[in-house]
GUMARBA-992025 format. One record per residue (C-alpha): residue number from 1; y negated, x, z negated; residue in three letters. Coordinates in nm, 2 decimals, m for minus. Example, Ala and Ser with C-alpha at 12.3 -4.5 7.8 and 13.67 -1.06 7.14 Angstrom:
residues 2
(atom 1, (0.45, 1.23, m0.78), 'ALA')
(atom 2, (0.11, 1.37, m0.71), 'SER')
***
This chain:
residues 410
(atom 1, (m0.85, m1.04, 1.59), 'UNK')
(atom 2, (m0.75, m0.74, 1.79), 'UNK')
(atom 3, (m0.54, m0.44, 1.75), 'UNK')
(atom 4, (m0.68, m0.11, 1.81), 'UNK')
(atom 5, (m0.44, 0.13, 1.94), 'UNK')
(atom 6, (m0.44, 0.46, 1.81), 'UNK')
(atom 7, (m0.78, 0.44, 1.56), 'UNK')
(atom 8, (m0.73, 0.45, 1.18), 'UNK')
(atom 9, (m0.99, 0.51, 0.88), 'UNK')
(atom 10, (m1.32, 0.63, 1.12), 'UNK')
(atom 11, (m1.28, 0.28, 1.36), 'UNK')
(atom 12, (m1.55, 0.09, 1.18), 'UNK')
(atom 13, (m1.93, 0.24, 1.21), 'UNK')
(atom 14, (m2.05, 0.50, 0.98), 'UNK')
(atom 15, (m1.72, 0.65, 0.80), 'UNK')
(atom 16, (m1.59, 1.03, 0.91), 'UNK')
(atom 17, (m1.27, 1.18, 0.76), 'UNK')
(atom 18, (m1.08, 1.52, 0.82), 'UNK')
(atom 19, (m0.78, 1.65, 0.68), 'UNK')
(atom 20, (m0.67, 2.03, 0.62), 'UNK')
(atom 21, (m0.40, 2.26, 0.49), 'UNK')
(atom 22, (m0.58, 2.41, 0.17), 'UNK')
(atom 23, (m0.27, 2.59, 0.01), 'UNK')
(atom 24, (m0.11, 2.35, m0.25), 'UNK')
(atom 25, (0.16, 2.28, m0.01), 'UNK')
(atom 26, (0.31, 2.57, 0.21), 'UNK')
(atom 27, (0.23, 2.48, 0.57), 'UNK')
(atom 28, (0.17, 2.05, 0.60), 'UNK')
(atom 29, (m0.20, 1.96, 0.53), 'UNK')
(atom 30, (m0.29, 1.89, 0.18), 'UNK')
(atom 31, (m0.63, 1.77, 0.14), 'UNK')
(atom 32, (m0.81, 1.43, 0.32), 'UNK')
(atom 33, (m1.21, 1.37, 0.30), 'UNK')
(atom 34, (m1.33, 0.99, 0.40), 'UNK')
(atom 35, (m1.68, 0.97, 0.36), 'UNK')
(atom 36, (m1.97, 0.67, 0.45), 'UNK')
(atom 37, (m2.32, 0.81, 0.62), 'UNK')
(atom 38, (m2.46, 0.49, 0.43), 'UNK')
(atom 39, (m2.37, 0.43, 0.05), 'UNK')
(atom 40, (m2.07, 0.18, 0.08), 'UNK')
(atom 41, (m1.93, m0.10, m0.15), 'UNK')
(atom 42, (m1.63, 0.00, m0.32), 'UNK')
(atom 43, (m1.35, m0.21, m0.49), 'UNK')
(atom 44, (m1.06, m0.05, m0.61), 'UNK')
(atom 45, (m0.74, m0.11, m0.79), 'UNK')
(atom 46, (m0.52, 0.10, m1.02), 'UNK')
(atom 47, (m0.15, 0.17, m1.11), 'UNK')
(atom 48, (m0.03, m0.06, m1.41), 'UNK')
(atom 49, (0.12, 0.18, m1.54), 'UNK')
(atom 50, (0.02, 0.28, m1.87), 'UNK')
(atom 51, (0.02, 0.67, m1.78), 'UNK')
(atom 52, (m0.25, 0.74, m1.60), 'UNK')
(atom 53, (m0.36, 1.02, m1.44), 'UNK')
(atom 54, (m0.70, 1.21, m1.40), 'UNK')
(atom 55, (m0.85, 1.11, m1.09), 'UNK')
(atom 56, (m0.77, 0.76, m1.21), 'UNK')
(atom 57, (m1.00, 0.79, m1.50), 'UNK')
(atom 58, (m1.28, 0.93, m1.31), 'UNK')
(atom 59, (m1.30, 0.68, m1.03), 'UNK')
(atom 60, (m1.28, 0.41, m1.26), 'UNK')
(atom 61, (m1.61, 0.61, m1.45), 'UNK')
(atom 62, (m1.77, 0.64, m1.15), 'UNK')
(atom 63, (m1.72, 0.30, m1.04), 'UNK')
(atom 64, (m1.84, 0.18, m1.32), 'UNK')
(atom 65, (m2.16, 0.42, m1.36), 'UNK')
(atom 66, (m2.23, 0.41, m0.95), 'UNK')
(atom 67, (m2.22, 0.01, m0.97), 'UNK')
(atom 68, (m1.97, 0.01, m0.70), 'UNK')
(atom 69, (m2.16, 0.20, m0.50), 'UNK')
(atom 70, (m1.93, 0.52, m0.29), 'UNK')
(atom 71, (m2.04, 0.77, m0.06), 'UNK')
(atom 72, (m1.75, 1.01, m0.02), 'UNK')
(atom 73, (m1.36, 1.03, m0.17), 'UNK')
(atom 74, (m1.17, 1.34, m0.20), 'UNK')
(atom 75, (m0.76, 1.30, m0.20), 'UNK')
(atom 76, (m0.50, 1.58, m0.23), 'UNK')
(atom 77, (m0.19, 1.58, m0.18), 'UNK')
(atom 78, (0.16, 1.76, m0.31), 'UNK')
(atom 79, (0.02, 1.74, m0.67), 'UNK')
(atom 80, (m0.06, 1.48, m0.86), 'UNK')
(atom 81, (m0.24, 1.62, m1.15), 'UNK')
(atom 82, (m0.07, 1.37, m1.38), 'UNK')
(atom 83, (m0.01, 1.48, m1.77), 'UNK')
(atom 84, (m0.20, 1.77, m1.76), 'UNK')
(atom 85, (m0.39, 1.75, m2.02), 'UNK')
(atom 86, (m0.82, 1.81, m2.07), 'UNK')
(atom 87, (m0.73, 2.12, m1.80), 'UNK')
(atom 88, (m0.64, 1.85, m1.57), 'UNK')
(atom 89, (m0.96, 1.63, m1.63), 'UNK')
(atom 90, (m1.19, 1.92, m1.62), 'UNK')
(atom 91, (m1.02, 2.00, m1.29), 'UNK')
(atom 92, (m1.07, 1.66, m1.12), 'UNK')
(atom 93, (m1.42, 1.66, m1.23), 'UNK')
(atom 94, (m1.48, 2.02, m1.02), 'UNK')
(atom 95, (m1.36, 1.86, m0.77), 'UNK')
(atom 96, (m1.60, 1.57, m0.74), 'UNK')
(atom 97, (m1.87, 1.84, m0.83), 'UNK')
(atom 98, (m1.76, 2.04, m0.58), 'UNK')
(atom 99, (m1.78, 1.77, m0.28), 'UNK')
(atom 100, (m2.12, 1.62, m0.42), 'UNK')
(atom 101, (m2.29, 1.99, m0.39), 'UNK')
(atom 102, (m2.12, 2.00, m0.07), 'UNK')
(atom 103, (m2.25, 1.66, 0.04), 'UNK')
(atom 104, (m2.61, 1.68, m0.13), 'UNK')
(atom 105, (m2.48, 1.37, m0.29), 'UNK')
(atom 106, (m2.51, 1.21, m0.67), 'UNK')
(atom 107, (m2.16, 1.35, m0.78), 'UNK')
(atom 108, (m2.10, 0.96, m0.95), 'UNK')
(atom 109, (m2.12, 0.82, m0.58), 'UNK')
(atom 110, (m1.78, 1.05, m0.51), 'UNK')
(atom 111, (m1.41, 0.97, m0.60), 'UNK')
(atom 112, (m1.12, 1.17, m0.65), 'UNK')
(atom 113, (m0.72, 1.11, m0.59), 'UNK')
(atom 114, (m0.46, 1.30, m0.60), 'UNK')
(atom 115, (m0.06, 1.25, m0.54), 'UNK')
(atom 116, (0.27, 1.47, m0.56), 'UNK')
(atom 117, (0.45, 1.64, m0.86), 'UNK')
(atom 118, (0.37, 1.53, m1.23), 'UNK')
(atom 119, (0.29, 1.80, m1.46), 'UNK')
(atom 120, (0.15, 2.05, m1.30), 'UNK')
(atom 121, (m0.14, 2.21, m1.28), 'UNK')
(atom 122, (m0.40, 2.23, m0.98), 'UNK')
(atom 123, (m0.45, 2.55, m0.78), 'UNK')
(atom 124, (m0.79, 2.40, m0.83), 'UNK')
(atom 125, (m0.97, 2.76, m0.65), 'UNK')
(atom 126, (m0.74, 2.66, m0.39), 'UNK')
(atom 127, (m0.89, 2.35, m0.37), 'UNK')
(atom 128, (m1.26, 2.41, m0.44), 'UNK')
(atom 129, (m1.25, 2.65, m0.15), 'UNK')
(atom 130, (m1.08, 2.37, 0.06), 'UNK')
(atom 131, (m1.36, 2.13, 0.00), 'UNK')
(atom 132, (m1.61, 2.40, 0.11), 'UNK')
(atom 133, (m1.42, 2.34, 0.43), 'UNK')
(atom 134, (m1.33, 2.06, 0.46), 'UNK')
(atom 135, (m1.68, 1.90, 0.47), 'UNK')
(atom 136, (m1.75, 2.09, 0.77), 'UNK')
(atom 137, (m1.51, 1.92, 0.95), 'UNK')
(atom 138, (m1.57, 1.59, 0.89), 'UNK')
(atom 139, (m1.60, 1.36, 1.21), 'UNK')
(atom 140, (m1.56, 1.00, 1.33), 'UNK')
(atom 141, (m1.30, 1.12, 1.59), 'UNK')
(atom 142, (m0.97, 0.94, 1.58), 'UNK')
(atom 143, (m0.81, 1.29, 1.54), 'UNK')
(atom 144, (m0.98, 1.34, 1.23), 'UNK')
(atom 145, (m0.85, 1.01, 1.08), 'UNK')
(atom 146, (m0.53, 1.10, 1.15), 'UNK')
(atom 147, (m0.51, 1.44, 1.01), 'UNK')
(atom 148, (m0.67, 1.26, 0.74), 'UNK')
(atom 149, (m0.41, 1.01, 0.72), 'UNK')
(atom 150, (m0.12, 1.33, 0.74), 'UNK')
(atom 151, (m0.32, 1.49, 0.48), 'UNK')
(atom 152, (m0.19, 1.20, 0.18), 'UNK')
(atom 153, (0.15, 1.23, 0.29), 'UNK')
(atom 154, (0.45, 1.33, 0.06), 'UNK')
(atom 155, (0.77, 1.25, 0.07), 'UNK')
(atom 156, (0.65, 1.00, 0.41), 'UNK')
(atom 157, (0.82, 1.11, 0.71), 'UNK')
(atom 158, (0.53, 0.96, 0.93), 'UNK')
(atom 159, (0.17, 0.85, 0.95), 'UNK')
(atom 160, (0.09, 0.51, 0.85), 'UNK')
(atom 161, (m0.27, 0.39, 0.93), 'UNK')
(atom 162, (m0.40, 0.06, 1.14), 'UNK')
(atom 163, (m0.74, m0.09, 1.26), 'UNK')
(atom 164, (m0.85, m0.41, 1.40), 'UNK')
(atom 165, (m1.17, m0.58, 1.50), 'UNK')
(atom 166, (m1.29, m0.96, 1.45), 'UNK')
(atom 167, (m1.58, m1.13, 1.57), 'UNK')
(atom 168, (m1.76, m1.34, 1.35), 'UNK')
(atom 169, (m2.00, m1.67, 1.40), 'UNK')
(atom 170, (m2.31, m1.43, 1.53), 'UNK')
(atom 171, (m2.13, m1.22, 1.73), 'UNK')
(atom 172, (m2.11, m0.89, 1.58), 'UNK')
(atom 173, (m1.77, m0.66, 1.60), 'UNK')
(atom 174, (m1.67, m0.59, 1.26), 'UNK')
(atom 175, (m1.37, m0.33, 1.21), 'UNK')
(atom 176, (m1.14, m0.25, 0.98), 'UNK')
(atom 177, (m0.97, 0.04, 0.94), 'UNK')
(atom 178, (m0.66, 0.18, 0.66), 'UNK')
(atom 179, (m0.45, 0.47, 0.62), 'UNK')
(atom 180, (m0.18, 0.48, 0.30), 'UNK')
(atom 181, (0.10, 0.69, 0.19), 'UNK')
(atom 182, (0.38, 0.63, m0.01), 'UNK')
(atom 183, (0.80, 0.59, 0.04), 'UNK')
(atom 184, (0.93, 0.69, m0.29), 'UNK')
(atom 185, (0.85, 0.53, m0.61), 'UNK')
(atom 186, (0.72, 0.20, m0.50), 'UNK')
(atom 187, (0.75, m0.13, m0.75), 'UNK')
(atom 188, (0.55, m0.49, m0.71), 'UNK')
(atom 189, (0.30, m0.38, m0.97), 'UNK')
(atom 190, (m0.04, m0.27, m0.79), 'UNK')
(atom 191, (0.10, m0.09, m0.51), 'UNK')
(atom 192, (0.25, 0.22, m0.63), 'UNK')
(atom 193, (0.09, 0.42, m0.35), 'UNK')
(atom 194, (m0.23, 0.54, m0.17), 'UNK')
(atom 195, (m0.41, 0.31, 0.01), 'UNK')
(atom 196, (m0.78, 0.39, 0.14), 'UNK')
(atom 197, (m0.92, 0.08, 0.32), 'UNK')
(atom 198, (m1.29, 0.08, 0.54), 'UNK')
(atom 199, (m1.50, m0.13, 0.69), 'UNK')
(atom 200, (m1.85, m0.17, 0.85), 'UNK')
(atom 201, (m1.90, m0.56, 0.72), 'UNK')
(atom 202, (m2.15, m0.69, 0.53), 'UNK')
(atom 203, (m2.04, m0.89, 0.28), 'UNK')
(atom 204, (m2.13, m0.95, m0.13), 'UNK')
(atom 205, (m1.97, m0.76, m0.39), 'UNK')
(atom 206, (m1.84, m1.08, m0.51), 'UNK')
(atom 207, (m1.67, m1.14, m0.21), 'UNK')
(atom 208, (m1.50, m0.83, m0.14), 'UNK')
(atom 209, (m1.34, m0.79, m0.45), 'UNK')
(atom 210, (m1.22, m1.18, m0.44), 'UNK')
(atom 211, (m1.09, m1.06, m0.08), 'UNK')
(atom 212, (m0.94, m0.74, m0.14), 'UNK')
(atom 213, (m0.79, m0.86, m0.48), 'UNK')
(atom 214, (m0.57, m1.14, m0.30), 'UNK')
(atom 215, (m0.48, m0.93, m0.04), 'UNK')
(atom 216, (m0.32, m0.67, m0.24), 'UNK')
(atom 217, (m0.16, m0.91, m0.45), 'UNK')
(atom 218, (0.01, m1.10, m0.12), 'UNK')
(atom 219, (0.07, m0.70, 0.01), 'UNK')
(atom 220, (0.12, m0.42, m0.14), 'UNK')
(atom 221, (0.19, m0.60, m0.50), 'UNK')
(atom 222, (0.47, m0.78, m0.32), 'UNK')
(atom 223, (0.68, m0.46, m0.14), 'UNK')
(atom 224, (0.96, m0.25, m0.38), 'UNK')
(atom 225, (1.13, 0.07, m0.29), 'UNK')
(atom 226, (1.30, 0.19, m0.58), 'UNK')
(atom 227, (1.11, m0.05, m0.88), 'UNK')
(atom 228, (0.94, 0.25, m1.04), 'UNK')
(atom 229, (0.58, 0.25, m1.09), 'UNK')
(atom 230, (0.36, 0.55, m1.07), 'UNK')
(atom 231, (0.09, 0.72, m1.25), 'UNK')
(atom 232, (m0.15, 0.77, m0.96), 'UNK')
(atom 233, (m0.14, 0.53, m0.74), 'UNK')
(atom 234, (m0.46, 0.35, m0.61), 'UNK')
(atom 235, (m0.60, 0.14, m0.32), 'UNK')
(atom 236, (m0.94, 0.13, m0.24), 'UNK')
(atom 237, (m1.20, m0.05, 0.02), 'UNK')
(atom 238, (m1.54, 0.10, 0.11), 'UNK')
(atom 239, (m1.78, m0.15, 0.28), 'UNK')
(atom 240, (m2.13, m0.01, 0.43), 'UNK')
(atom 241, (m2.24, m0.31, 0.62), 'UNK')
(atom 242, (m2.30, m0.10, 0.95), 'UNK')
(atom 243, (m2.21, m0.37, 1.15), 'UNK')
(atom 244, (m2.53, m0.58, 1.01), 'UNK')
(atom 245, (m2.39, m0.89, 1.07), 'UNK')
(atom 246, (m2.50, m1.21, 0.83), 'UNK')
(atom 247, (m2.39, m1.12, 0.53), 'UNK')
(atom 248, (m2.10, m1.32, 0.40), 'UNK')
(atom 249, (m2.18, m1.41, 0.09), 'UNK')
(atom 250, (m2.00, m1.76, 0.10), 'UNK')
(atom 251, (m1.62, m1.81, 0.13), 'UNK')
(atom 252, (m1.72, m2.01, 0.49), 'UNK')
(atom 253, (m1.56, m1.95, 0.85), 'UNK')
(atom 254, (m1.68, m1.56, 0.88), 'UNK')
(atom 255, (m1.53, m1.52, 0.45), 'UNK')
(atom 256, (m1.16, m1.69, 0.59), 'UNK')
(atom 257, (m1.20, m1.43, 0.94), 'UNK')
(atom 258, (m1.23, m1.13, 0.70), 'UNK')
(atom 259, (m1.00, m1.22, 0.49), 'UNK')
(atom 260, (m0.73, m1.29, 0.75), 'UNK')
(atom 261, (m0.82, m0.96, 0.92), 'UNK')
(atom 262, (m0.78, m0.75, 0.60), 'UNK')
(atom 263, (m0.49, m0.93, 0.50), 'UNK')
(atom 264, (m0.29, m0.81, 0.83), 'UNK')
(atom 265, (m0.44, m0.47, 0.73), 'UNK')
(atom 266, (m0.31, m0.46, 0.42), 'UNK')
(atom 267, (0.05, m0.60, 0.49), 'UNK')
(atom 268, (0.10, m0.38, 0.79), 'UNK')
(atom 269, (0.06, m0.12, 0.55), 'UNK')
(atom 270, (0.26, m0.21, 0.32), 'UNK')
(atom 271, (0.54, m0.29, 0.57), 'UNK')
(atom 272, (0.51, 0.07, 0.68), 'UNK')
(atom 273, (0.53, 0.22, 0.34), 'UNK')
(atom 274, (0.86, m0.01, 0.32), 'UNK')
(atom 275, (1.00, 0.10, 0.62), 'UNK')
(atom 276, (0.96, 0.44, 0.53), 'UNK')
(atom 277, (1.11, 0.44, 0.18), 'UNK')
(atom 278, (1.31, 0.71, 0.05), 'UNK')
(atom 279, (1.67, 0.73, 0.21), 'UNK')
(atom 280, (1.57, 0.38, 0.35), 'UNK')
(atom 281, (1.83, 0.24, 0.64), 'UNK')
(atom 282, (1.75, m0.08, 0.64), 'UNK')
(atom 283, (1.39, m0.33, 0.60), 'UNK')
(atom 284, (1.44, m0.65, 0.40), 'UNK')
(atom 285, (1.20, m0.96, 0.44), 'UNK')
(atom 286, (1.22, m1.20, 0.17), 'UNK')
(atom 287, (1.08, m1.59, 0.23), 'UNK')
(atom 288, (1.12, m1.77, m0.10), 'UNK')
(atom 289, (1.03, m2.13, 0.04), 'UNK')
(atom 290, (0.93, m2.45, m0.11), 'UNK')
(atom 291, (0.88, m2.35, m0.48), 'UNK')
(atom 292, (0.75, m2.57, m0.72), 'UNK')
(atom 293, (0.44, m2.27, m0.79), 'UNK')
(atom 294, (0.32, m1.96, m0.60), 'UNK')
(atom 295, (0.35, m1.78, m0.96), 'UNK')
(atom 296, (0.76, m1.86, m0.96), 'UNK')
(atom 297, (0.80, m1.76, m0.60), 'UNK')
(atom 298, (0.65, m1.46, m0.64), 'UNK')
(atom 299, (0.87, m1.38, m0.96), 'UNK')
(atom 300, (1.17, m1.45, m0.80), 'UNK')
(atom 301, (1.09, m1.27, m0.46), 'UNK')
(atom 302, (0.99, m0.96, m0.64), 'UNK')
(atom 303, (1.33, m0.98, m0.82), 'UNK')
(atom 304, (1.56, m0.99, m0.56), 'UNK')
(atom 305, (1.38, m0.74, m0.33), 'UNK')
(atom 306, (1.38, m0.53, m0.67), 'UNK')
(atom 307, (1.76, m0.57, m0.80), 'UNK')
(atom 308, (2.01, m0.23, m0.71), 'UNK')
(atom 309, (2.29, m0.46, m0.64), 'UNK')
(atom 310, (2.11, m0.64, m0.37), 'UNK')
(atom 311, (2.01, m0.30, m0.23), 'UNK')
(atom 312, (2.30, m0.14, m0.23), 'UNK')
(atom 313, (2.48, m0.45, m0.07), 'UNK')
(atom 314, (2.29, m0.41, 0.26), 'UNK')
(atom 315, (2.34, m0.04, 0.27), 'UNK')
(atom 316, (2.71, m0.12, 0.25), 'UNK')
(atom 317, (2.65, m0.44, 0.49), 'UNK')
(atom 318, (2.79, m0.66, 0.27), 'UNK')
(atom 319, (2.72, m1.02, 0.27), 'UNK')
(atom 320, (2.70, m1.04, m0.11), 'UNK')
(atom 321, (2.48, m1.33, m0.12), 'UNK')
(atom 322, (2.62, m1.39, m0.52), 'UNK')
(atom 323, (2.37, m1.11, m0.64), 'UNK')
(atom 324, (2.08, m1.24, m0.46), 'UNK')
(atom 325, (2.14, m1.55, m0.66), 'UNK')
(atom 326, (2.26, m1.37, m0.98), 'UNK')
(atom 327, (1.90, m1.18, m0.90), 'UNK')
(atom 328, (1.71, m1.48, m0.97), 'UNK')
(atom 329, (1.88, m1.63, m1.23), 'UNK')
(atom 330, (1.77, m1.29, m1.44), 'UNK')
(atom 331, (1.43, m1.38, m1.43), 'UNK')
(atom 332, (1.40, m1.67, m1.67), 'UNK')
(atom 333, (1.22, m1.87, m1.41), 'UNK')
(atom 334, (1.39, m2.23, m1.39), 'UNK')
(atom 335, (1.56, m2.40, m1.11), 'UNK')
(atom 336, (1.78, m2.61, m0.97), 'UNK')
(atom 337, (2.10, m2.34, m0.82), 'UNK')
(atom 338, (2.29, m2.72, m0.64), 'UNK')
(atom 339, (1.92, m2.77, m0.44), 'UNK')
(atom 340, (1.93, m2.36, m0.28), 'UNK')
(atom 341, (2.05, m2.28, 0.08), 'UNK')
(atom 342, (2.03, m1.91, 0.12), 'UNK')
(atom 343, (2.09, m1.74, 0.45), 'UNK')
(atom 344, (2.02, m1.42, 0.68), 'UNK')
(atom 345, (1.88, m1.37, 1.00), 'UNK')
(atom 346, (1.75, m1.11, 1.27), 'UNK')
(atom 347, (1.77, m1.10, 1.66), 'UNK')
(atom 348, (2.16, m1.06, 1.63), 'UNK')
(atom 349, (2.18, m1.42, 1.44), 'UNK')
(atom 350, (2.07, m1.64, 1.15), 'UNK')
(atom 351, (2.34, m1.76, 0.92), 'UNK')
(atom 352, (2.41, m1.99, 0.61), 'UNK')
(atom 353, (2.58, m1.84, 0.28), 'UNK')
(atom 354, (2.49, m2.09, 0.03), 'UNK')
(atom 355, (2.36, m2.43, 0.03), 'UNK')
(atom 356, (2.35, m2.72, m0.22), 'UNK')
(atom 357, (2.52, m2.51, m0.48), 'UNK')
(atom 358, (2.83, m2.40, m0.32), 'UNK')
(atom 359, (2.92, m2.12, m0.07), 'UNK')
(atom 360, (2.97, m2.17, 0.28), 'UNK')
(atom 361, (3.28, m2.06, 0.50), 'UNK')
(atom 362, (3.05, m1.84, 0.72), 'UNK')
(atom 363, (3.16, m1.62, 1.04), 'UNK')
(atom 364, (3.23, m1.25, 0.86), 'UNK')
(atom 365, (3.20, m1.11, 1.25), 'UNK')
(atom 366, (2.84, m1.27, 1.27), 'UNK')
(atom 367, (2.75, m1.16, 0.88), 'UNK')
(atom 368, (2.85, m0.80, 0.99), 'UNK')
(atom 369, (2.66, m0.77, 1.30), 'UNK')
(atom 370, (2.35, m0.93, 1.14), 'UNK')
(atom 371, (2.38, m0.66, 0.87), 'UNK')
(atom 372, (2.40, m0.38, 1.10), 'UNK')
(atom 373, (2.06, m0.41, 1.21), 'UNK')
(atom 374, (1.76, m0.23, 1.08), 'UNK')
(atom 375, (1.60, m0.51, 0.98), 'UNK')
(atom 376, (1.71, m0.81, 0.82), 'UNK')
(atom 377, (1.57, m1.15, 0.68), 'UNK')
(atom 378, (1.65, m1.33, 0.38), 'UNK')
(atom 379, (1.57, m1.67, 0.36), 'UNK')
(atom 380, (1.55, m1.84, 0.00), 'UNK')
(atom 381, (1.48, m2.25, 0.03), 'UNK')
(atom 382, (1.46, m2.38, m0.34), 'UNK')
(atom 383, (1.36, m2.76, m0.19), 'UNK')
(atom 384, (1.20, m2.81, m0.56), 'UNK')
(atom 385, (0.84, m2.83, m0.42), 'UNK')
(atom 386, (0.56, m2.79, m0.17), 'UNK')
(atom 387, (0.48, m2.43, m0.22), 'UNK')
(atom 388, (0.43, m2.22, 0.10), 'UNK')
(atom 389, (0.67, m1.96, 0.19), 'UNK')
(atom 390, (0.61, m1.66, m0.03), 'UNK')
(atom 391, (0.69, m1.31, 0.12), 'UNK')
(atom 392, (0.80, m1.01, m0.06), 'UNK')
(atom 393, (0.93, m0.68, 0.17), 'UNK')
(atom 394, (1.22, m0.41, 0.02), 'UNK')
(atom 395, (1.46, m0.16, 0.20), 'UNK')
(atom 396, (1.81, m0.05, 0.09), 'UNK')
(atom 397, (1.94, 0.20, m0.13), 'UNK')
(atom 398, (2.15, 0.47, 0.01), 'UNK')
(atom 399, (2.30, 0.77, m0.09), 'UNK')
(atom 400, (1.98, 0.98, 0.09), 'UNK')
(atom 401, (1.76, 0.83, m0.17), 'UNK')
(atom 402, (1.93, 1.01, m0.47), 'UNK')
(atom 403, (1.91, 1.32, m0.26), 'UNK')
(atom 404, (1.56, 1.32, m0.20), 'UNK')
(atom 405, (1.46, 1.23, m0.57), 'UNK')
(atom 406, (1.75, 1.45, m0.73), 'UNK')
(atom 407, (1.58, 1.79, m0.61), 'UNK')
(atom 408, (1.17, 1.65, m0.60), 'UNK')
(atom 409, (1.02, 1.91, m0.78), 'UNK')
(atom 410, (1.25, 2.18, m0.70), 'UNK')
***
């Protein structure tokens, strides 16, 4: 696999993007385009959350009605058109209307997303007049990818896209390329952000979803900000099979190359949105290792990178390894606390807390100076099983964080 520097969302053949101010925000662009020159397969998941906004709706419609089947998606930004009733229905459906005329494309081939403030309406002229110009700045440019990839932003304080190539058993270059957004609001239950995933491989409907399913349940389902889950939020792949190689269409050596490839997509992503959380000082990896099930390491992962009290212990640099434990004792999942070695590490150190159920005298000095640094590791060993190490990625909470959030909308 290899890393390609400076590409985003247009790497693989046949997608274009742009992105453009269109006047819901003051100045920063506001409205992204990503569109396929071939019909593309498209898998997609949704917020969990129970409150779901417009655009949601109507891409899961048009999923539905297309058979998967997407030629162009249409994203704004610095509005979310959450709550808002039939006006805000009616509103994302001009909006698809207004891209398909622009297109000359069936209008149930198109997908719409939107994120900022809830409960507002659209500026929706604003907007229709946007998409009239938008489209004529599509392109396959990496410039274009990237204002597209500004375009999504919020609260994000910088652009978070990747792109890689593979080669598979025939020798065709296959790419894969993602952009997302997202630093506020993000919880371990589907994402809680936008993420807009492409590639040129050729590969069965069946096999994508299977892929892109299990990625974003080992990525983006497994990164926490604040443990609030949204009512927009959305991650999609498009796949147009420009690359022609064999299709995959068995989970063989070219199904496990894909896979690994969009996996690293995915988590890079969702590292980035992580490292750019709201108010965030410090990133937190957490290895829950040697569980008796992936389904229990996953549980207890997502609590500790989800608990306040652990957050707010590495903002302070405090070595509180006691709520880390107390973290996933809260989560009803059973183990053994006198089998658990618990301990941090980074490139100033790695030390030992906890271990066979009693606390360690550790060097404070050491603690400190591992805490200090901007990122930090936190090893969990339960030694009550076989599972791999499961991975789960958080920040801190600081007193920025309730800055930010306290004056959103205002």
């Amino acid at each position: 696999m290899k890393i390609l520097k400076d590409s985003g969302i247009t790497a693989p053949k046949g997608f274009k993007a742009a992105g453009i101010h269109c006047g819901i925000k003051k100045k920063k662009k506001d409205l992204a385009i990503i569109t396929s020159d071939k019909e593309a397969l498209c898998c997609a998941c949704f917020t969990q959350n129970t409150v779901k906004a417009a655009p949601l709706k109507i891409c899961e419609e048009n999923l539905k009605s297309s058979n998967n089947q997407i030629k162009a998606i249409i994203i704004n930004s610095g509005n979310a058109n959450a709550c808002t009733g039939d006006r805000g229905y009616q509103d994302a459906k001009l909006m698809i209307k207004t891209l398909a005329k622009c297109l000359n494309i069936d209008v149930n081939k198109t997908l719409v997303s939107s994120t900022g403030v809830i409960g507002v309406y659209l500026p929706i002229e604003n907007i229709l007049d946007g998409i009239e110009n938008i489209v004529k700045e599509i392109s396959a440019e990496a410039k274009n990818a990237k204002d597209c990839a500004q375009a999504i932003m919020t609260t994000d304080t910088f652009v978070k896209e990747i792109a890689v190539e593979i080669k598979l058993k025939d020798e065709t270059i296959v790419k894969i390329g993602g952009i997302s957004k997202g630093s506020g609001m993000i919880h371990p239950n589907m994402a809680t952000m936008l993420g807009f995933i492409t590639t040129d491989c050729n590969i069965s409907k069946k096999l994508l979803e299977k892929a892109f399913k299990e990625c974003i349940n080992s990525s983006f389902n497994m990164i926490s900000v604040d443990g609030e889950t949204s009512t927009n939020d959305m991650a999609v792949i498009m796949a147009n099979g420009e690359a022609l190689n064999n299709k995959i269409e068995k989970e063989d050596e070219d199904y496990k190359t894909f896979k690994t490839a969009l996996m690293f997509v995915c988590t890079s992503l969702a590292k980035m949105i992580v490292k750019d959380g709201e108010g965030a000082t410090k990133f937190l990896e957490v290895n829950i290792k040697n569980a008796k099930n992936k389904n229990e390491a996953k549980v207890l992962c997502k609590s500790i990178i989800n608990s306040n009290l652990v957050k707010t212990a590495f903002f302070g640099c405090d070595a509180n390894w006691g709520r880390i434990l107390s973290a996933m004792g809260s989560t009803g999942v059973e183990f053994d606390q006198n089998k658990i070695s618990i301990s941090f590490c980074n490139k100033s150190g790695d030390i030992v807390l906890f271990q066979n159920g009693e606390p360690l005298n550790f060097d404070e000095k050491l603690a400190l100076k591992i805490l200090k640094e901007k990122e930090i590791i936190i090893d969990v060993n339960l030694n009550q099983g076989n599972e791999q190490t499961i991975q789960g990625w958080g920040c801190d909470l600081s007193y920025e964080y309730v800055k930010i959030n306290a004056d959103y909308r205002t």
